[in-house]
Biopython code that builds the backbone (N, CA, C, O; Angstrom):
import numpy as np
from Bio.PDB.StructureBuilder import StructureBuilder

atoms = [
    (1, "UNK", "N", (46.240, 32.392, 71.847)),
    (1, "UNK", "CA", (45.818, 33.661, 71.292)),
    (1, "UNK", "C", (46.218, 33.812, 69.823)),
    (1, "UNK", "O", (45.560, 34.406, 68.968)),
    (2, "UNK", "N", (47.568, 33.097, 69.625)),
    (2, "UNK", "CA", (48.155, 33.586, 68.086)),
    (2, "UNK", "C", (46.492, 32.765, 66.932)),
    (2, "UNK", "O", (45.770, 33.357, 66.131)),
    (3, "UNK", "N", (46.458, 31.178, 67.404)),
    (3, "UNK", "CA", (45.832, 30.564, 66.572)),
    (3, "UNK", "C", (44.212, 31.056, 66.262)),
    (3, "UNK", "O", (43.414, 30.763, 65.371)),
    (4, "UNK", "N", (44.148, 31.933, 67.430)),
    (4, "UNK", "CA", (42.716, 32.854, 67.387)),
    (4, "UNK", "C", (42.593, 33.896, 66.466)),
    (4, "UNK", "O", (41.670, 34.202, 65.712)),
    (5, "UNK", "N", (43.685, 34.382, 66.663)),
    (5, "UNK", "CA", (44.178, 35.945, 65.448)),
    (5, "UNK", "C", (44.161, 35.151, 64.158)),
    (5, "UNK", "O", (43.443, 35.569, 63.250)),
    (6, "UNK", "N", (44.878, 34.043, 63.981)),
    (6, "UNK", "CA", (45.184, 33.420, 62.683)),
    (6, "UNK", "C", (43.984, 33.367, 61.724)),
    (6, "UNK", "O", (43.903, 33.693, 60.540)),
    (7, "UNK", "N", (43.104, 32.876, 62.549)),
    (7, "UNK", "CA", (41.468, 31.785, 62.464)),
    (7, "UNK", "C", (40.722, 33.259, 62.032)),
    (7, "UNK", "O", (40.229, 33.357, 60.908)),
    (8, "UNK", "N", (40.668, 34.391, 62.986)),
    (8, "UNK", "CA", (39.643, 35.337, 62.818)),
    (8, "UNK", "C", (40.666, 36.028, 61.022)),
    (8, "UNK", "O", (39.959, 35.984, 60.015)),
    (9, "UNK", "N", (41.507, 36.334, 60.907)),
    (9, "UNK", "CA", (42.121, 37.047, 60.042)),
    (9, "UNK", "C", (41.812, 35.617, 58.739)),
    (9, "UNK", "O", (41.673, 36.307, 57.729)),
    (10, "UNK", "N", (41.690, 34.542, 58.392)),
    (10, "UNK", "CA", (41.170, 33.911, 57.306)),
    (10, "UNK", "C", (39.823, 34.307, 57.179)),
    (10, "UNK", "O", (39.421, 34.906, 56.182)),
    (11, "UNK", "N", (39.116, 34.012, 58.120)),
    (11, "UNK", "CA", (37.377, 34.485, 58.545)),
    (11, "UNK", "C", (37.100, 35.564, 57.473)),
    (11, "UNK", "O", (36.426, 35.413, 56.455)),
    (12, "UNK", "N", (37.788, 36.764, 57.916)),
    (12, "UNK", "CA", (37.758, 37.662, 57.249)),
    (12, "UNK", "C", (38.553, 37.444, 55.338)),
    (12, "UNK", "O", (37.866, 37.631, 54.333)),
    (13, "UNK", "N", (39.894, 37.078, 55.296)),
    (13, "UNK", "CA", (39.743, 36.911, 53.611)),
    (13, "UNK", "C", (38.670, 35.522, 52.931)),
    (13, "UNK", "O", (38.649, 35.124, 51.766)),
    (14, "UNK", "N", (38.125, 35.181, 53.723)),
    (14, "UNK", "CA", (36.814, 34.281, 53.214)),
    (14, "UNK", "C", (35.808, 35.536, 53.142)),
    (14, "UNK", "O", (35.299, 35.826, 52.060)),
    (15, "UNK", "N", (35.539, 36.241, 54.249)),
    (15, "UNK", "CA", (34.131, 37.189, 53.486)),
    (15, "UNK", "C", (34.480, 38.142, 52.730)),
    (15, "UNK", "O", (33.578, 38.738, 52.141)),
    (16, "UNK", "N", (36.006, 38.601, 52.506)),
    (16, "UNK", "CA", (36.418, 39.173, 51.035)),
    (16, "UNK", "C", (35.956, 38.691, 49.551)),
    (16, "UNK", "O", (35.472, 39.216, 48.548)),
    (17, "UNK", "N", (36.270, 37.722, 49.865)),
    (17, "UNK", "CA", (36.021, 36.955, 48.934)),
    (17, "UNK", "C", (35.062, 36.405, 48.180)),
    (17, "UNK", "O", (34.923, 36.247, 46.968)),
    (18, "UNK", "N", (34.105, 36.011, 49.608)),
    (18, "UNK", "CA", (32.686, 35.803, 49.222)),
    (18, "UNK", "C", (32.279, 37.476, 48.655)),
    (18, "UNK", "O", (31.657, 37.573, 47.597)),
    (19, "UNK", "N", (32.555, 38.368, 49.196)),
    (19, "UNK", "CA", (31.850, 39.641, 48.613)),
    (19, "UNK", "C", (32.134, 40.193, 47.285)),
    (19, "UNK", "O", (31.531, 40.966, 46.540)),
    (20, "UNK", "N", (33.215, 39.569, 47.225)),
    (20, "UNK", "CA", (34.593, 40.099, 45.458)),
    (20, "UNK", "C", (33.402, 38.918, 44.796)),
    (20, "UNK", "O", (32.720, 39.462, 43.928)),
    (21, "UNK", "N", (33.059, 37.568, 45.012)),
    (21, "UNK", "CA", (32.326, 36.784, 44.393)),
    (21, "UNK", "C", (30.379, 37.477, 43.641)),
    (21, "UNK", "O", (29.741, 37.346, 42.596)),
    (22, "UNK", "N", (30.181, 38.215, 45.053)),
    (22, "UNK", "CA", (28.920, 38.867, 45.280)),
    (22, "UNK", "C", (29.091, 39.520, 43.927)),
    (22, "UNK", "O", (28.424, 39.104, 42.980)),
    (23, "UNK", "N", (30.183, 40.798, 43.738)),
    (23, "UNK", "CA", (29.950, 41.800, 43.099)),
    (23, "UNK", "C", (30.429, 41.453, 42.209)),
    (23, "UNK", "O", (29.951, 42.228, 41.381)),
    (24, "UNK", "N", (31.160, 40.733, 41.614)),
    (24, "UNK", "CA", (31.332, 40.138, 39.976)),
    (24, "UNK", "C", (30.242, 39.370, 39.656)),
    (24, "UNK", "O", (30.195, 39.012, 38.479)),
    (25, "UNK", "N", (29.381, 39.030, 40.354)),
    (25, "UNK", "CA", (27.956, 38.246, 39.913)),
    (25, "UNK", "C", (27.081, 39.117, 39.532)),
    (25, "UNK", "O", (26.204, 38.741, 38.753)),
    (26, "UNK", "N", (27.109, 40.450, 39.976)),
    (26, "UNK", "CA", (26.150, 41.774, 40.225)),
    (26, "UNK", "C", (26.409, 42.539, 38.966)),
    (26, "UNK", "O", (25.597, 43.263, 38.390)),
    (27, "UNK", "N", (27.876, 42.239, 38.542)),
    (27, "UNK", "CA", (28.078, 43.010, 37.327)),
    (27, "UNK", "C", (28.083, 42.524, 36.020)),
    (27, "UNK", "O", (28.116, 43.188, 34.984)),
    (28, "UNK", "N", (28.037, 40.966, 36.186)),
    (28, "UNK", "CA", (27.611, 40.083, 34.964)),
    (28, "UNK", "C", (26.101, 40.467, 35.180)),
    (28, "UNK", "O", (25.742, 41.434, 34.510)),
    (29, "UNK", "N", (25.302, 39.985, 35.859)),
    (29, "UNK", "CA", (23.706, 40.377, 35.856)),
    (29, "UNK", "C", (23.730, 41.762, 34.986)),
    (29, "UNK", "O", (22.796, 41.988, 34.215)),
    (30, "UNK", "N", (24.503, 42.421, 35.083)),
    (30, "UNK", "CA", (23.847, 44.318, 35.190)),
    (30, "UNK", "C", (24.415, 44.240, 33.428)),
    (30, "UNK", "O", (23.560, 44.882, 32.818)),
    (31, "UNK", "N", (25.394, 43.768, 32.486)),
    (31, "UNK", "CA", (25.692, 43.466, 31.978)),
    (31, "UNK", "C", (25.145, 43.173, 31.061)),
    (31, "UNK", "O", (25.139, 43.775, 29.987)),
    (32, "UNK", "N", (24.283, 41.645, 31.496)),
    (32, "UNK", "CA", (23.736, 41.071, 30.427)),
    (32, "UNK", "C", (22.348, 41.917, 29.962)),
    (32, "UNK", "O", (21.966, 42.283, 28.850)),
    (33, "UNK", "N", (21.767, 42.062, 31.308)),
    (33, "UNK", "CA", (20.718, 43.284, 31.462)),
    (33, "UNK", "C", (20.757, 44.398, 30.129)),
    (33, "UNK", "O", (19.932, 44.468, 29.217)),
    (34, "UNK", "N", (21.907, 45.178, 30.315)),
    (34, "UNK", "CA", (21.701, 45.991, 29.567)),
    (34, "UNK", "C", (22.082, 45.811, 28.194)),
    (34, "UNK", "O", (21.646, 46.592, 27.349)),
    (35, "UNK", "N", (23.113, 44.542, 27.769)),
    (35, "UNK", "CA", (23.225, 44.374, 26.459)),
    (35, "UNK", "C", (21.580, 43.407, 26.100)),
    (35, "UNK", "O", (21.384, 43.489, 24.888)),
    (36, "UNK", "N", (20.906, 42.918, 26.510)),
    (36, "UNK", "CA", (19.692, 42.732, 26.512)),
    (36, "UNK", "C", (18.968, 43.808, 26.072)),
    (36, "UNK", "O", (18.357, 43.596, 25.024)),
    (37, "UNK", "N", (18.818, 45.187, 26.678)),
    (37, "UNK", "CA", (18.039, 46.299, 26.184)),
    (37, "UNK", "C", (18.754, 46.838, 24.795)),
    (37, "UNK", "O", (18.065, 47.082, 23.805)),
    (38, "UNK", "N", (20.131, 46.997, 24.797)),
    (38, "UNK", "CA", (20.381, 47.243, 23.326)),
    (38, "UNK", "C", (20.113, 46.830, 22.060)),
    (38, "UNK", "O", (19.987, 47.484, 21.025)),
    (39, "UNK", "N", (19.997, 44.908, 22.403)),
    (39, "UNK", "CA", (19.916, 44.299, 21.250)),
    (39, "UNK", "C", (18.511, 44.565, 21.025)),
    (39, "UNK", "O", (18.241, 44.470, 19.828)),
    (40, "UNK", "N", (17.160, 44.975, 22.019)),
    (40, "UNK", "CA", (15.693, 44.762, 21.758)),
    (40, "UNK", "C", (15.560, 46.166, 21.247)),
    (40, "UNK", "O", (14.500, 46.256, 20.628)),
    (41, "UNK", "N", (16.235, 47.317, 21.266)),
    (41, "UNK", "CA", (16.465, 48.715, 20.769)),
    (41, "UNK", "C", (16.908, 48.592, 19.736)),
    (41, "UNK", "O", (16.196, 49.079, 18.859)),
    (42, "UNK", "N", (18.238, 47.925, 19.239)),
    (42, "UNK", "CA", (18.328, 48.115, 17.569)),
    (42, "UNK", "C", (18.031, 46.961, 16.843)),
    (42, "UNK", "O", (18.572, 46.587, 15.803)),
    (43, "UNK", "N", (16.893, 46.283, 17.634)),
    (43, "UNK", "CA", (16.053, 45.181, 16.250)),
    (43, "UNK", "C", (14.532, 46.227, 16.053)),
    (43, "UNK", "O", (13.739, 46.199, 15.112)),
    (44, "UNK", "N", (14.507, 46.797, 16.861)),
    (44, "UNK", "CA", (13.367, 48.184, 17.093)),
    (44, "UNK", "C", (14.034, 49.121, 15.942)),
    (44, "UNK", "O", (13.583, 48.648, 14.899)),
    (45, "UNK", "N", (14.503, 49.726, 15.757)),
    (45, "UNK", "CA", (15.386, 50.264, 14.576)),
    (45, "UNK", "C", (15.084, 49.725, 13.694)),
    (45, "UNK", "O", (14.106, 50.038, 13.015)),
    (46, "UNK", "N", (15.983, 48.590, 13.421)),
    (46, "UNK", "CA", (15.758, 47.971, 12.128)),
    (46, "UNK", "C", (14.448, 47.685, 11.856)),
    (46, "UNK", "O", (14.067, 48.051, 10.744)),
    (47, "UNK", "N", (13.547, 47.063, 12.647)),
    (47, "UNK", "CA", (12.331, 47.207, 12.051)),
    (47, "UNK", "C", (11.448, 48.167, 11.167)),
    (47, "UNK", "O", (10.660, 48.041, 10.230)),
    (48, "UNK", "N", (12.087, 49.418, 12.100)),
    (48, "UNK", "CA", (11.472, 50.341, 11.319)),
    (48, "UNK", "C", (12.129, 51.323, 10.268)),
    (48, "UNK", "O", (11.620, 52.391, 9.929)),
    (49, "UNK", "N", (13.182, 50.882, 9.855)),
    (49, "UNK", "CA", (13.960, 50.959, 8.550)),
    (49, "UNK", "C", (13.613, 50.327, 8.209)),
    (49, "UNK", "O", (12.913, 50.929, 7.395)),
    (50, "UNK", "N", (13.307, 48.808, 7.970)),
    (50, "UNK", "CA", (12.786, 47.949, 7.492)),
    (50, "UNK", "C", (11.441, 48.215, 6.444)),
    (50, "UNK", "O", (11.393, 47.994, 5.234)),
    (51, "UNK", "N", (10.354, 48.776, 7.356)),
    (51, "UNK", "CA", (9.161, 49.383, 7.419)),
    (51, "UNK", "C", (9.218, 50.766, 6.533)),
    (51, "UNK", "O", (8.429, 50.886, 5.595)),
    (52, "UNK", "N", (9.884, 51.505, 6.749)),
    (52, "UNK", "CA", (10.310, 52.518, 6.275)),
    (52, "UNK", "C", (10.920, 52.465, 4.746)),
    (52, "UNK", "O", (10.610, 53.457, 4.086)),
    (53, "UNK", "N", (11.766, 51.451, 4.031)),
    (53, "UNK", "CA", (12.383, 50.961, 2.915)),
    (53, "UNK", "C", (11.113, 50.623, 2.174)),
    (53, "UNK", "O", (10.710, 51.206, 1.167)),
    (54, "UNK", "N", (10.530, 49.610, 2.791)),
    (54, "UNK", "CA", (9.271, 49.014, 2.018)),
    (54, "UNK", "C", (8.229, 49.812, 1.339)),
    (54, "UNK", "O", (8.065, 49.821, 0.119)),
    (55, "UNK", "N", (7.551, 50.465, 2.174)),
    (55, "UNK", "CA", (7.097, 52.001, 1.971)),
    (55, "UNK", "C", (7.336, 52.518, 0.415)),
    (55, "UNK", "O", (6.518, 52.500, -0.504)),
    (56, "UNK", "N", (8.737, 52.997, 0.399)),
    (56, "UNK", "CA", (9.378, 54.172, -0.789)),
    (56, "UNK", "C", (9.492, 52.876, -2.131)),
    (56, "UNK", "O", (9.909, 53.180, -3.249)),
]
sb = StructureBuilder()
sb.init_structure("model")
sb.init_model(0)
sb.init_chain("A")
sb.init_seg("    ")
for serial, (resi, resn, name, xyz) in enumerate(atoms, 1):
    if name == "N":
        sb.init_residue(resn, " ", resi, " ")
    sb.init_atom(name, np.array(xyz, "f"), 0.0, 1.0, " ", f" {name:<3s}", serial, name[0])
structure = sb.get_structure()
């Protein structure tokens, strides 16, 4: 019985783990994601300062 408890209680810090793995993958994705939308937002900006300079 002990080596059963032992076996099921690793079981479990393996799917901790795998899930701690899950959600640090989820938050690099979400991450890059959104520093992705910033950088395509302030080259959008600058463009049109850009645009805007040329102009005057």
């Amino acid at each position: 019985m002990k080596i059963k408890s032992s076996k099921i209680f690793n079981e479990q810090e393996g799917q901790g783990s795998a899930e701690m793995i899950l959600l640090i993958g989820a938050i690099i994705i979400i991450v890059i994601l959104v520093g992705n939308y910033i950088f395509q937002v302030s080259e959008g900006i600058n463009e049109n300062l850009k645009e805007l300079i040329e102009k005057e």
